[in-house]
C-alpha positions in Angstrom: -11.8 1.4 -60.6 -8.9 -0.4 -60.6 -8.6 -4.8 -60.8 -5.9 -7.4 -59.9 -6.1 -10.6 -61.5 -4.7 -12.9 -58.6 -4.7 -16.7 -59.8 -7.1 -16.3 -62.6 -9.3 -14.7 -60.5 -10.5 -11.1 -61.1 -10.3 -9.0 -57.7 -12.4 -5.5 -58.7 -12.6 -2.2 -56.4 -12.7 1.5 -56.3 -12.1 3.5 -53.6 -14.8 6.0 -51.7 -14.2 9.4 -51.5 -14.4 10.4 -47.7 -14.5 14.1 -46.0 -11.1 14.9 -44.9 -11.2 14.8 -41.4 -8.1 15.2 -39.7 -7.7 14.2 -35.9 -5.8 16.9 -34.0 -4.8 13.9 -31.1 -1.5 13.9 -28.5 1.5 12.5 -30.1 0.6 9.1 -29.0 2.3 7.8 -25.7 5.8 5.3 -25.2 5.2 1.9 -24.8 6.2 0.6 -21.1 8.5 -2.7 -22.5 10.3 -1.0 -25.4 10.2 2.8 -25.0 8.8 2.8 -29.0 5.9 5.2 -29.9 2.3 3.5 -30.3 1.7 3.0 -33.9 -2.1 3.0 -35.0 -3.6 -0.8 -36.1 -5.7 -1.1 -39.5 -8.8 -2.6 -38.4 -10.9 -3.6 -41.4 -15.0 -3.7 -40.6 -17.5 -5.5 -42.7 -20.5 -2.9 -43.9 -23.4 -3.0 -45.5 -26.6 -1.1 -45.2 -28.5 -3.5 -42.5 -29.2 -3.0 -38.9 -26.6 -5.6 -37.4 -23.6 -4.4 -39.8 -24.2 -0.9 -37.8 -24.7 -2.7 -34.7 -20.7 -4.4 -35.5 -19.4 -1.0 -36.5 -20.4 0.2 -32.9 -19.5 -2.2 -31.3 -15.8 -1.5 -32.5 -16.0 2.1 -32.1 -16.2 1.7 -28.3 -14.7 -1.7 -27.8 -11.6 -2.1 -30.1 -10.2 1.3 -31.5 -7.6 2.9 -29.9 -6.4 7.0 -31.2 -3.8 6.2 -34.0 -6.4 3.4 -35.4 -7.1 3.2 -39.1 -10.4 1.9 -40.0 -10.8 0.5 -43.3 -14.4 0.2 -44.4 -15.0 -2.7 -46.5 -18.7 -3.0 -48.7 -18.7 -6.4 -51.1 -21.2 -5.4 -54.3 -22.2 -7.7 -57.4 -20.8 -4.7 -60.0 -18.4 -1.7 -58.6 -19.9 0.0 -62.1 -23.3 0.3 -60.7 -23.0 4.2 -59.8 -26.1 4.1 -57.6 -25.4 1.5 -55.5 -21.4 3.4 -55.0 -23.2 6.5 -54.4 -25.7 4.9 -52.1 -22.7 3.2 -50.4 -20.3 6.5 -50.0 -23.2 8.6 -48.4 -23.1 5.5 -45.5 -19.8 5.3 -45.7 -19.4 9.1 -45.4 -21.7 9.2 -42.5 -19.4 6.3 -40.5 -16.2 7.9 -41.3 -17.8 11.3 -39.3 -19.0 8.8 -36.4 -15.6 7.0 -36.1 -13.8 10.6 -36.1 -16.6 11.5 -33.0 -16.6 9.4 -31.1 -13.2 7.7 -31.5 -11.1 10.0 -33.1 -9.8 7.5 -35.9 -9.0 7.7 -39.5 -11.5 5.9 -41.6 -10.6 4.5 -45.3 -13.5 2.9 -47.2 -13.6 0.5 -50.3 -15.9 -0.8 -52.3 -15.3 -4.4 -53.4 -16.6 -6.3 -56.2 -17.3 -10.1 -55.8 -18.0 -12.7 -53.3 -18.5 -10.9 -50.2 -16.6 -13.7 -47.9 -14.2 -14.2 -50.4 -13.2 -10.3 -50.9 -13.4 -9.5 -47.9 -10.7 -12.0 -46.7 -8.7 -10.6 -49.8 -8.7 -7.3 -48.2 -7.4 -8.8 -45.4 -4.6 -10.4 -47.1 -4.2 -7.3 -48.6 -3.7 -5.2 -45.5 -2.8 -7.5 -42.9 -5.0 -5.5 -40.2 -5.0 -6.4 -36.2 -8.8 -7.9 -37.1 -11.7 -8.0 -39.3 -14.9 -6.9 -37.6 -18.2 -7.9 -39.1 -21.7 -8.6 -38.1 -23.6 -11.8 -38.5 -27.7 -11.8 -39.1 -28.6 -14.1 -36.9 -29.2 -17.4 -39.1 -29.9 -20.2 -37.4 -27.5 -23.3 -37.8 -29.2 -25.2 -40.1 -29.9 -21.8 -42.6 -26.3 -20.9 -42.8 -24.7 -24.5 -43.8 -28.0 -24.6 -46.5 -27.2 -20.8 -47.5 -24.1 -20.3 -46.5 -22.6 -17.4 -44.5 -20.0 -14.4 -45.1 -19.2 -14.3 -41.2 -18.7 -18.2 -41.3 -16.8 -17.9 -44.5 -14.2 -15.3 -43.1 -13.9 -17.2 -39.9 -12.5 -20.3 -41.3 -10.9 -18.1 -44.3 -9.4 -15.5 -43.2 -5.8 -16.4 -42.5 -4.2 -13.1 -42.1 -6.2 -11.8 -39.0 -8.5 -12.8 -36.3 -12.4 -12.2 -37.1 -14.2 -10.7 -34.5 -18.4 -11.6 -35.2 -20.1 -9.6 -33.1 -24.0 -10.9 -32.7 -26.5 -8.7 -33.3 -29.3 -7.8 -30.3 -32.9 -7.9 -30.5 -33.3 -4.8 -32.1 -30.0 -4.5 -33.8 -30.6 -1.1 -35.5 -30.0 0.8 -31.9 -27.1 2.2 -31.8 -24.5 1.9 -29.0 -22.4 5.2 -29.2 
């Protein structure tokens, strides 16, 4: 585990062990304008262990990742010390890294952070400047997220570093897409 105190404010993580999965890929292509190889994007996505954060991370699988992608997966939890939430969380986390290597051939990192889900999420972002943050949303209606208040909505007006991509859940957001 490992913290940063940014402006008085303790920022708390530990990193998830993933299976080493190494994409044998093309050496990616030349760009048309500048003749420069491709270079893979970091695209950070939201998890947790509901239906319509699944639903988000397939939706990016097949709509946003490219080969020489990077996906950081990002989980927010109350205490990075509780060891059966982290080993609840790497066996998901475990299980996405082996979907994004199938069916998109990316590298996955994960992370668990510790804090205000909106607010460490957009930290991460900071932190690693990726081409977007993917999350999903649970369907609130308006009045229930400015009374509650919501991660998605927090990130979106946040989260100065990269666009946010909320993607909406469907009816039955625990079918899968890939």
């Amino acid at each position: 585990m490992e913290t940063l105190m940014e402006e008085e404010e303790e920022y708390s993580w530990r990193d998830v062990k993933l299976p080493s999965l190494i994409p044998v890929v093309p050496e990616p292509e030349l760009e048309r304008e500048t003749g420069e190889r491709r270079r893979g994007r970091d695209l950070i996505i939201a998890i947790d262990h509901g239906p319509k954060s699944k639903h988000a991370f397939d939706w990016a699988l097949i709509h946003l990742c490219r080969l020489a992608d990077t996906i950081h997966l990002v989980h927010a939890v109350s205490s990075v010390k509780n060891e059966v939430v982290y080993e609840a969380t790497q066996r998901l986390m475990e299980k996405l890294a082996v979907e994004a290597f199938e069916v998109a051939m990316v590298k996955t990192k994960a992370r668990i952070v510790e804090g205000e889900a909106g607010k460490v999420i957009c930290k991460e972002a900071e932190r690693l400047k990726p081409a977007a943050v993917v999350m999903g949303t649970r369907g609130r209606s308006l009045l229930q997220s400015v009374l509650q208040g919501s991660v998605s909505e927090h990130c979106f007006h946040n989260c100065k570093s990269a666009p946010v991509v909320i993607v909406p859940g469907k009816e039955d957001g625990d079918e899968s897409l890939a």
